[in-house]
Backbone as JSON, one array per atom type, in Angstrom:
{
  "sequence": "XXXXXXXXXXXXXXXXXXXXXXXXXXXXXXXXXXXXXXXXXXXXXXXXXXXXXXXXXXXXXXXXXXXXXXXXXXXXXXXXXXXXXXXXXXXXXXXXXXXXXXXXXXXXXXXXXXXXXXXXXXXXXXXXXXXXXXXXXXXXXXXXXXXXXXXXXX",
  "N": [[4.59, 0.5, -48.44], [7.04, 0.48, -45.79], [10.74, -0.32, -46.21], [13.1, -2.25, -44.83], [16.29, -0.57, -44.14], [19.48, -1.88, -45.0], [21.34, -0.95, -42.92], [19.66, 0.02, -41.03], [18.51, -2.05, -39.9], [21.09, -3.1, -39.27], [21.64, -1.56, -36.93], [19.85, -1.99, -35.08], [20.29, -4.65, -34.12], [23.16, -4.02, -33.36], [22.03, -2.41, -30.83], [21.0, -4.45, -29.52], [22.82, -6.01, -28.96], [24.69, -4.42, -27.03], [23.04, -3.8, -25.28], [22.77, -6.52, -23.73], [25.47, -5.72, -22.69], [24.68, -4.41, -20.47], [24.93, -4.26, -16.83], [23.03, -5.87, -14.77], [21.63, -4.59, -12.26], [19.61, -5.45, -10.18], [17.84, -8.85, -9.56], [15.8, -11.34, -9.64], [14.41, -14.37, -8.73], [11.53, -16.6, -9.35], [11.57, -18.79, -7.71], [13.26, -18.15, -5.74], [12.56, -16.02, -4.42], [12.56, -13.94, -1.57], [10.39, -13.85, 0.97], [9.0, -11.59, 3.14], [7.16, -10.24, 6.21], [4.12, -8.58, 5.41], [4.41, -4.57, 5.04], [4.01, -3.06, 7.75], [2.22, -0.61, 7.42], [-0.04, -2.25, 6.28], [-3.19, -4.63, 6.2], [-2.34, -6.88, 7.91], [-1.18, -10.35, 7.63], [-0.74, -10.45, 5.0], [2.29, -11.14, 2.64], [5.63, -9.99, 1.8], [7.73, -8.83, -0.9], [10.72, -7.18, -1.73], [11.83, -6.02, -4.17], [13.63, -4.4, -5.97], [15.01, -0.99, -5.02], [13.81, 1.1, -2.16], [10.67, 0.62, -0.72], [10.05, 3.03, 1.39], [11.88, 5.38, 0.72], [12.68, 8.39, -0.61], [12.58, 7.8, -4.56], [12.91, 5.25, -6.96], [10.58, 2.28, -7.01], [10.25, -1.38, -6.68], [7.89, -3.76, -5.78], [6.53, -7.15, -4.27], [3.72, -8.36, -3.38], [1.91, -10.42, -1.59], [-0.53, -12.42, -1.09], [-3.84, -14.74, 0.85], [-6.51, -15.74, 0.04], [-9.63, -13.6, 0.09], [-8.6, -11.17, 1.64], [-7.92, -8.53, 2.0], [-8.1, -5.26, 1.81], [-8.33, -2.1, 2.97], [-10.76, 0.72, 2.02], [-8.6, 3.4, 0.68], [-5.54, 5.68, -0.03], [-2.83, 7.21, -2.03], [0.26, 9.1, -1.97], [1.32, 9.37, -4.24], [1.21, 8.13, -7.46], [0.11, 4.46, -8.04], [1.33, 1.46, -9.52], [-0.1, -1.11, -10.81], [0.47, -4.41, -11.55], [-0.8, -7.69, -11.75], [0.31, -10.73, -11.15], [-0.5, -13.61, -10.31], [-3.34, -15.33, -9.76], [-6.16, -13.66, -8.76], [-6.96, -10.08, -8.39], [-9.28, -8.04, -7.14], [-9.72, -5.21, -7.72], [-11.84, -1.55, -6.78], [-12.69, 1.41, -6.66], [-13.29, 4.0, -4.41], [-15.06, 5.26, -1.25], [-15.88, 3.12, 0.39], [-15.66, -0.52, 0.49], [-17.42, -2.14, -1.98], [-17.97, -5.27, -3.24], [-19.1, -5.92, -5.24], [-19.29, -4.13, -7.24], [-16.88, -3.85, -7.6], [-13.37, -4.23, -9.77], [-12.31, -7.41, -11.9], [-8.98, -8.32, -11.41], [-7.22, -10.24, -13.43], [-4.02, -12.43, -14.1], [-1.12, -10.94, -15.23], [-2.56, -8.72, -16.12], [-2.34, -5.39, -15.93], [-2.52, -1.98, -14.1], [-2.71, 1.18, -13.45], [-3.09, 3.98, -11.05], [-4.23, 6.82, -10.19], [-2.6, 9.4, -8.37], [-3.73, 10.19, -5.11], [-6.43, 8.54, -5.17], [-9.11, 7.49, -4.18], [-9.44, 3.67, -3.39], [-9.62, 0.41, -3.11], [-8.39, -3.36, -2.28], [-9.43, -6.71, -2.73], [-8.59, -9.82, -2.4], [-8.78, -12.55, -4.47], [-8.61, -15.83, -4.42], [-5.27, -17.45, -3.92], [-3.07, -14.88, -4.32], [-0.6, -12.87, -6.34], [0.68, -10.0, -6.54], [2.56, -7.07, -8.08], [4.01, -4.06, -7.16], [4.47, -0.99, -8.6], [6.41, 2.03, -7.92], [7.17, 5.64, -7.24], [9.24, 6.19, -4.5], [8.52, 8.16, -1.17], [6.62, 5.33, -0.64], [3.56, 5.59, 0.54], [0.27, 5.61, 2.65], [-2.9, 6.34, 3.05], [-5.47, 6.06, 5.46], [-8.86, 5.6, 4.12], [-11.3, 5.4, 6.33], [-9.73, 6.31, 9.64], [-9.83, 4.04, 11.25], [-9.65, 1.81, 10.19], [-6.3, 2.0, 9.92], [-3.92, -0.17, 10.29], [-1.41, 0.61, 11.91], [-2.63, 2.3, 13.63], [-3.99, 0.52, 15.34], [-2.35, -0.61, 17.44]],
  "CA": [[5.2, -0.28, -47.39], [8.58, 0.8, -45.79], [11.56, -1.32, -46.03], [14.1, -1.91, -43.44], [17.79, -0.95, -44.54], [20.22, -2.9, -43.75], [21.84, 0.02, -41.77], [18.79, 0.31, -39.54], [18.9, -3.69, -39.35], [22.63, -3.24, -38.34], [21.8, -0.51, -35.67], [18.85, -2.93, -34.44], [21.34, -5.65, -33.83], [24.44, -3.34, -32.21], [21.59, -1.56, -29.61], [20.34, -5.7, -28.88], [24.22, -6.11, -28.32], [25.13, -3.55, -26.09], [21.77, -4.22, -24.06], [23.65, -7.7, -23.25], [26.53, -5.94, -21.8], [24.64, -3.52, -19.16], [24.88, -4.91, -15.97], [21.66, -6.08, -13.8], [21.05, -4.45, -10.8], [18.48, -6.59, -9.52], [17.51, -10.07, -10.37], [15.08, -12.06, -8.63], [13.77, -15.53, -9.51], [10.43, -16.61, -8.82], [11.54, -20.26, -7.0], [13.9, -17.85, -5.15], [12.04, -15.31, -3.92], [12.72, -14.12, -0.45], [9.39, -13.02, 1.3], [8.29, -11.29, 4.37], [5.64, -10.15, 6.5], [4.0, -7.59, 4.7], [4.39, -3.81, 5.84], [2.69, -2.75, 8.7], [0.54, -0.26, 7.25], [-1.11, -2.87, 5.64], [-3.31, -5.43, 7.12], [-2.01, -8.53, 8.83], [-1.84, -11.82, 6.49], [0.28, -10.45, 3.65], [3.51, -11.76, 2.97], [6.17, -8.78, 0.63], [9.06, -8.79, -1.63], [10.9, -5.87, -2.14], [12.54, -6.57, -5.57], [14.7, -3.05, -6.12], [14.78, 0.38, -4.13], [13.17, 0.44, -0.81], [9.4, 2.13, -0.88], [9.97, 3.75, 2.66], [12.77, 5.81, 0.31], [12.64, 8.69, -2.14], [12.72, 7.09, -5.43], [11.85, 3.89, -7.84], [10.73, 0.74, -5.86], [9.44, -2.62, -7.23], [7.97, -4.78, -4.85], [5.75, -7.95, -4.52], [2.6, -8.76, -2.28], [1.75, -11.98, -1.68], [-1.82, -12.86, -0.44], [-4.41, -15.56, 0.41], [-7.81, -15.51, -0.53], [-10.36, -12.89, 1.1], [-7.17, -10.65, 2.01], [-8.52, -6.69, 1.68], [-7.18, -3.87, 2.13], [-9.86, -1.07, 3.42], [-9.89, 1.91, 1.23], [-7.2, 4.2, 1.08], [-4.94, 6.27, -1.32], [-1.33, 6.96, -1.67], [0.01, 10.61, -2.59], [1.92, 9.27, -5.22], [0.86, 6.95, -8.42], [0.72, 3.48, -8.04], [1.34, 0.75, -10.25], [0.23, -3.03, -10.18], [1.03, -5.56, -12.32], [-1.17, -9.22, -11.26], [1.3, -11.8, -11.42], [-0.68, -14.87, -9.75], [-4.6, -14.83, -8.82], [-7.25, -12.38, -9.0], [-7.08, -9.0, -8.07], [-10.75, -7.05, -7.27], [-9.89, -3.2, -7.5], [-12.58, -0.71, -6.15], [-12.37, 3.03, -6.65], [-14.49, 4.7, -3.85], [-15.15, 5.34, 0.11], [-16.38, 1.93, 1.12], [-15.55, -1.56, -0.21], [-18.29, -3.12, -2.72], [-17.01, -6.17, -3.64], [-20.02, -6.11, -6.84], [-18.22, -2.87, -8.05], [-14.99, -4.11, -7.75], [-13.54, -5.03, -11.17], [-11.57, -8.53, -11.21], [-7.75, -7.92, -12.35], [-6.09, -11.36, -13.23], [-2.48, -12.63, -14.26], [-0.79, -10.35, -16.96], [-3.18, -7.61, -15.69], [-1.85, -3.53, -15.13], [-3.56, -0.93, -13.54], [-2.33, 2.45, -12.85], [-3.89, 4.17, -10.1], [-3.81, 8.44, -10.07], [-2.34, 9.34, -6.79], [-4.79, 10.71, -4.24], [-7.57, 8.31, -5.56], [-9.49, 6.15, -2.89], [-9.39, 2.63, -3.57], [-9.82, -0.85, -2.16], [-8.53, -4.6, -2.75], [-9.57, -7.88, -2.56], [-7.9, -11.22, -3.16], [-9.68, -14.09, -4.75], [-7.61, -17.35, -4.55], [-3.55, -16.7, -3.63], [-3.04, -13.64, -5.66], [0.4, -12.11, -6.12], [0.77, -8.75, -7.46], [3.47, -6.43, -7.88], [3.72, -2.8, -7.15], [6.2, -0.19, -8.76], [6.33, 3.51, -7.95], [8.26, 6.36, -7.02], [8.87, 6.79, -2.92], [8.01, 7.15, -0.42], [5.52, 4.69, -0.76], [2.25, 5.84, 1.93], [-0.86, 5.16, 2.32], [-3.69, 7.02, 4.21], [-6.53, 5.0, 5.02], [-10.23, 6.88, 4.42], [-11.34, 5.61, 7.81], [-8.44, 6.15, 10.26], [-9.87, 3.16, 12.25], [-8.7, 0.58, 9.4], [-4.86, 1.72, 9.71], [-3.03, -1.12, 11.31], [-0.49, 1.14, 12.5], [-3.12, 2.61, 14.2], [-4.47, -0.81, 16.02], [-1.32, -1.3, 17.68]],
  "C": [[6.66, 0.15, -47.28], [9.14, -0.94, -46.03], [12.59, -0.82, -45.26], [15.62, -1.87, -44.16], [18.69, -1.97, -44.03], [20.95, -2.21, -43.28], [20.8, 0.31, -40.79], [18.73, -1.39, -39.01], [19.88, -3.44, -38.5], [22.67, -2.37, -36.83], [21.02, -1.38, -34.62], [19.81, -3.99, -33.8], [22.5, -5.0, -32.56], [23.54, -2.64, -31.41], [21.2, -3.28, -28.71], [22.03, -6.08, -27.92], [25.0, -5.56, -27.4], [24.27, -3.54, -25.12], [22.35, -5.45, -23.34], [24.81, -7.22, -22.28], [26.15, -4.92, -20.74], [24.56, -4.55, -18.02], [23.6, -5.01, -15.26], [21.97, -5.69, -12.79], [20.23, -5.27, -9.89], [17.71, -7.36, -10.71], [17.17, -10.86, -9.4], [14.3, -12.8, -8.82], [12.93, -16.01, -8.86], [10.71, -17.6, -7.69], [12.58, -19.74, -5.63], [14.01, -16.46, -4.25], [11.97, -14.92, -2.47], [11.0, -13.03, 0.1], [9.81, -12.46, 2.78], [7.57, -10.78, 5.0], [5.55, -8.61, 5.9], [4.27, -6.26, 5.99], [3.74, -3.33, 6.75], [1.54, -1.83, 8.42], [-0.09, -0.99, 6.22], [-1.63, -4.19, 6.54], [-3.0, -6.7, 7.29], [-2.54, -9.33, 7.65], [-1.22, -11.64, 5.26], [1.84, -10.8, 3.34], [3.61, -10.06, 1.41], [7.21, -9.32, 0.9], [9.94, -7.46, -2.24], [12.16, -6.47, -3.37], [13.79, -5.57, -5.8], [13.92, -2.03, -5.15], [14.47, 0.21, -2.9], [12.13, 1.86, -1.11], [9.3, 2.8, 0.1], [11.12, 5.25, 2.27], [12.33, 6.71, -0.4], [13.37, 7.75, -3.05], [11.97, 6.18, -5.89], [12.15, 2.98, -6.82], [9.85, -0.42, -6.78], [8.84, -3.39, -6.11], [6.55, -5.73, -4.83], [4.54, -8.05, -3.15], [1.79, -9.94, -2.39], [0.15, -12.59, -0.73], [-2.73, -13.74, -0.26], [-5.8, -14.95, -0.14], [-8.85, -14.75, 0.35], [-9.18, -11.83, 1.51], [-7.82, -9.63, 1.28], [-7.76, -6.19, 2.32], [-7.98, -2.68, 1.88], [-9.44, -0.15, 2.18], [-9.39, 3.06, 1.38], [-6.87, 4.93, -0.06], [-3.44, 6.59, -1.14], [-1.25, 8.68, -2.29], [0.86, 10.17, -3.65], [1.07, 7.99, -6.66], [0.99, 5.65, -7.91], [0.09, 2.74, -8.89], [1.24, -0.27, -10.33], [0.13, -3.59, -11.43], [0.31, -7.39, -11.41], [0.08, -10.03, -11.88], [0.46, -12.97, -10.74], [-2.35, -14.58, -9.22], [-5.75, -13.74, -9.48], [-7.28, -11.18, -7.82], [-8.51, -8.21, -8.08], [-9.99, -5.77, -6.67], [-11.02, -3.04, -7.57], [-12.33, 0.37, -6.05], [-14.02, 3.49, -5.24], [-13.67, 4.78, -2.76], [-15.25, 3.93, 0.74], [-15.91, 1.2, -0.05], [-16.91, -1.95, -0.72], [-18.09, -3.44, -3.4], [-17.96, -6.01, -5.07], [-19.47, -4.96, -7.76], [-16.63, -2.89, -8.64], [-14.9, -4.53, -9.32], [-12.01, -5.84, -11.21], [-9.97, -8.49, -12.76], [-7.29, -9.48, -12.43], [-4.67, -11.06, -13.84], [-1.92, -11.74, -15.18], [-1.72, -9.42, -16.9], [-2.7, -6.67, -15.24], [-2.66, -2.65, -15.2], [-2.9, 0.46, -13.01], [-3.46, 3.37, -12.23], [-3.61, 5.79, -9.59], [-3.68, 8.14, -8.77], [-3.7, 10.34, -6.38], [-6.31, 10.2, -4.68], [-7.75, 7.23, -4.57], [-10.1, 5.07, -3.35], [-9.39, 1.49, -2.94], [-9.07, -1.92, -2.76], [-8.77, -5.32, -2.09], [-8.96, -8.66, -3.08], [-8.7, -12.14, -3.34], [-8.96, -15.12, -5.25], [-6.5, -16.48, -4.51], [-3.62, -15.91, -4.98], [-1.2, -13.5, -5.07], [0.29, -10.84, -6.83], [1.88, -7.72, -7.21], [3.43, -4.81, -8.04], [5.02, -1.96, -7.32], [5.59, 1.12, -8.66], [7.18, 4.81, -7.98], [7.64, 6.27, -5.23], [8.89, 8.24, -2.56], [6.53, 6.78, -1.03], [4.34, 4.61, 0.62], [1.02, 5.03, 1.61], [-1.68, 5.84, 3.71], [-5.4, 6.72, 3.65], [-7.94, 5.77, 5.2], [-10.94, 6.77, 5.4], [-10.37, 5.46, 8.91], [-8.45, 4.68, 11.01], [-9.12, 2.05, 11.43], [-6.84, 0.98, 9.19], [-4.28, 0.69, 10.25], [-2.13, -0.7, 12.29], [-0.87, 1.63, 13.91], [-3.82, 1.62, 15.6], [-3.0, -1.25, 16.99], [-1.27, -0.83, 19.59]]
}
């Protein structure tokens, strides 16, 4: 069994201490959460939070999606990774061409999923879900039948 010096103690302590004095960039409290209507290429009925970055940007982006129940999202893929994190609800991911909801497999709260880029995928919401999505931008999405883009419906 190791033992901990007390010079690696003391280093443990002065890295906890100096973590205290970086400054926060972004800080965003749940009761204070500013939403709004989700992005257009996604479909109608979602409310978003963009927490840091902006995903229309190169770079890191955090951002929240806020949904009721039944709330899909055809399947699609992104050219970059993406990353979710359930925070509220149930999440049904779906890897394929078509949605089948019996395939799907049900993400809840405290649930992460990383998602290779260029892989075609689906969700569903079951009861208000929230979930949060971090990546690098831009953040796309190209939907495997063009008819489900929204952008496209317009």
């Amino acid at each position: 069994m190791s033992r901990i010096t007390p010079r690696a103690l003391a280093a443990v302590f002065a890295a906890a201490a100096f973590g205290c004095l970086i400054p926060v960039s972004a800080m965003h409290l749940g009761d204070e959460m500013k939403w709004g209507d989700g992005p257009p290429t996604l479909p109608k009925g979602a409310k978003a939070a963009v927490l840091q970055g902006d995903p229309g940007k190169a770079g890191p982006f955090v951002m929240r999606l806020h949904a009721q129940s039944g709330y899909k999202v055809p399947p699609h893929m992104h050219s970059m990774m993406e990353n979710v994190t359930v925070i509220k609800g149930t999440l049904m991911l779906g890897m394929g061409d078509k949605i089948d909801e019996k395939a799907a497999k049900a993400h809840h709260a405290g649930d992460f999923v990383a998602i290779p880029a260029k892989t075609n995928h689906y969700a569903i919401m079951k009861g208000e879900t929230i979930v949060q999505i971090h990546g690098e931008g831009p953040f796309d999405i190209t939907y495997v039948n063009p008819d489900d883009d929204p952008m496209k419906k317009k």
